[in-house]
Structure formats: C-alpha cells, structure tokens
N, C-alpha and C positions, 0 to 999 in steps of 0.2 A: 405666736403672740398668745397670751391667755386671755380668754373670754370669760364672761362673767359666771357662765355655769361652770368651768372648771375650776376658779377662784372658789365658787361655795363649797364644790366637792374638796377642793384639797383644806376648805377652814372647818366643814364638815368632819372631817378624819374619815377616817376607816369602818361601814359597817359592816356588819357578821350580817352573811347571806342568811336567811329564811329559812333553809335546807342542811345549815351546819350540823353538825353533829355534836356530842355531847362535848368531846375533848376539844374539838375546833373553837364552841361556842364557849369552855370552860377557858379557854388559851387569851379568846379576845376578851372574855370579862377581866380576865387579870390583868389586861394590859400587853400584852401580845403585839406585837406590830405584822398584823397574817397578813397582812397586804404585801410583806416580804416574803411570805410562804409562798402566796399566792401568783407572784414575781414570777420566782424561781421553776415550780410547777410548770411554769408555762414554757420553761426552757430545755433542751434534750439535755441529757446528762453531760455529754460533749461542751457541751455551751455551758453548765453551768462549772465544768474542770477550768474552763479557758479562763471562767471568769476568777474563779480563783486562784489560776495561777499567775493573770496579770495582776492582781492585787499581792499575791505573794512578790509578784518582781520588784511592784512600786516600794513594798516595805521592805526588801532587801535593796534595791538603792537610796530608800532614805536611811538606812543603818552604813551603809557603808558612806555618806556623805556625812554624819552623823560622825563617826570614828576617825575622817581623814579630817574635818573641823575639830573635833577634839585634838589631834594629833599636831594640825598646826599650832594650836594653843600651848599647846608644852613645849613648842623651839624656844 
C-alpha cells in the first residue's frame, strides 16, 4: 500500500544527488529519466540481459499475434 511519504516522492519526481557529476547533472537537467540509470546500475549485468530478453520475448509475441490477427482479417 502507498504511504504518504512515497506518494510525495513519486509527485516529487526525480532529484539529481548532491555528488553527481557534470554529465549525470547535465543528463537530469535536460530531462533524463536517471532514476532509470539508476535502476539498472543496481542490477548485475546477468539481470539486466534477462531483463531485456524478457521484453524482447513480450514484443516478439505481440508481433506475432499482431500478424496472425492481421492474417485472419484477409480470409
């Protein structure tokens, strides 16, 4: 269930640590979503392969469901 301090943080958004660096701080001022960098970072390289191969599979079965609804459409 969400609580009210994490409702402020997530209407909050995202702020750029203290300690960022030039390009990190230049990333978030442009509008960056580094809370995705910062995600990922937190993930072994293993874990973040997995992650995108299960997204590779979801969009390879919606293209293929995608083609066989197209395909019924032309009987």
């Amino acid at each position: 269930m969400l609580d009210e301090a994490l409702i402020e943080q997530l209407n909050r958004g995202y702020v750029c640590p203290p300690d960022a660096g030039p390009a990190w701080r230049a990333a978030c001022d442009y509008g960056f979503d580094m809370s995705l960098v910062d995600e990922a970072l937190l993930m072994t390289p293993e874990q973040r392969i997995a992650q995108h191969q299960h997204a590779l599979n979801l969009l390879l079965e919606i293209e293929a469901a995608r083609e066989l609804n197209d395909a019924d459409r032309s009987r």
